[in-house]
C-alpha positions as CSV (number, residue, x, y, z in Angstrom):
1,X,117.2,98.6,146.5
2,X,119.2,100.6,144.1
3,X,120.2,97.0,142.3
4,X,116.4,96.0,142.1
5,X,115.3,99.7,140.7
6,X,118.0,99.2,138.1
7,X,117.3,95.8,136.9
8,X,113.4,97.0,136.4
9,X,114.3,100.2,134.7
10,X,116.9,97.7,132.1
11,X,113.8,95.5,131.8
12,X,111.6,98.0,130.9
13,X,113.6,99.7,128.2
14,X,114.4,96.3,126.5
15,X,110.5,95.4,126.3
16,X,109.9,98.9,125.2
17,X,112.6,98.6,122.3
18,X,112.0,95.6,121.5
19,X,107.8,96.2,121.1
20,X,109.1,99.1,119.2
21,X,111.3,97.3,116.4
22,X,109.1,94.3,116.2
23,X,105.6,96.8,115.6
24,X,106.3,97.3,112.2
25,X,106.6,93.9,111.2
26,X,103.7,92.4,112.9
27,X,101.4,95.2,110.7
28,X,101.9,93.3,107.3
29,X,100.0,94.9,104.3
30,X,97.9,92.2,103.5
31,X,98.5,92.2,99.9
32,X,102.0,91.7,100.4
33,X,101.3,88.6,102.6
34,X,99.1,86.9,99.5
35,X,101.8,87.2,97.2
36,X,104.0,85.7,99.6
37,X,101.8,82.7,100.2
38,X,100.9,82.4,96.6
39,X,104.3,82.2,95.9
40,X,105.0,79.5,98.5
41,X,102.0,77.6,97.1
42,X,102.9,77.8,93.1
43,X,106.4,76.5,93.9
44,X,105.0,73.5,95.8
45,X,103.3,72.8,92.4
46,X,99.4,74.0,93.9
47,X,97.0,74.7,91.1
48,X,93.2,75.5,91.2
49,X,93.0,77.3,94.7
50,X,92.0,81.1,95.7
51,X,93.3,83.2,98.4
52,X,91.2,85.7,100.0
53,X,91.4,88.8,102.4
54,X,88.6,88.6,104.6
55,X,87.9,90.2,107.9
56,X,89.1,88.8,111.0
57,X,85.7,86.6,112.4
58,X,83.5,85.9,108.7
59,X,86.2,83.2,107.3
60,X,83.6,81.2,107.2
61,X,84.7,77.2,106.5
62,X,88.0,78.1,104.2
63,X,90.9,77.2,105.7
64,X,92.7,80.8,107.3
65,X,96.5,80.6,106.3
66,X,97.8,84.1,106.9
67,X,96.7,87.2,108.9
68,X,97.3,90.8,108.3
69,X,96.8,94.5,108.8
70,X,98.0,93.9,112.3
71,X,95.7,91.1,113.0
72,X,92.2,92.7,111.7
73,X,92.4,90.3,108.4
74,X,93.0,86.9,107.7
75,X,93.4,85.4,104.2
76,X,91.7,82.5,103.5
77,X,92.5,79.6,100.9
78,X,90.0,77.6,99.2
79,X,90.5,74.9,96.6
80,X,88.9,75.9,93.0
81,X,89.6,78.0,90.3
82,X,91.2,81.3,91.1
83,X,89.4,84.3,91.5
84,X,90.7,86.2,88.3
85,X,89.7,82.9,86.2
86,X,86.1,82.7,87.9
87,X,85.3,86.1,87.0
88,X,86.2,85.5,83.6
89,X,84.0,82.4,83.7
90,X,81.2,84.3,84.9
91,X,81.6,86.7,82.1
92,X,81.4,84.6,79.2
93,X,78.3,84.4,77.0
94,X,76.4,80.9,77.6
């Protein structure tokens, strides 16, 4: 009994520290994470597409390729002009 008591108690603390380290990682900022996958993205050579931070359910049809904030976000990617370059666009006198 002593043996089975131990063995739970072991298995307990090593899920607790383990929950504990991993906690901090799983809560990625999420403008951290779109830098990351931008980066990713402009070294495979990807031009004209926007990333997004959206909440977690009103993606809508882009295609999700990250989430973040400990799951409340996702980032969504979309083919087109970035958005930096569409507001410009939408700026311009006609």
């Amino acid at each position: 009994m002593k043996t089975l008591a131990a063995v739970l108690l072991f298995t307990c603390a090593y899920g607790f520290a383990q929950s504990a380290q991993t906690a901090p990682a799983a809560r990625k900022p999420c403008e951290d994470l779109k830098a990351e996958i931008a980066k990713k993205l402009d070294a495979k050579g990807v031009v004209g597409y926007t990333l997004d931070v959206v909440d977690k359910g009103k993606e809508g049809d882009a295609k999700v390729v990250g989430g973040c904030d400990g799951g409340t976000k996702s980032i969504v990617y979309s083919r087109g002009a970035k958005s930096e370059e569409k507001t410009a666009d939408a700026k311009k006198p006609q």
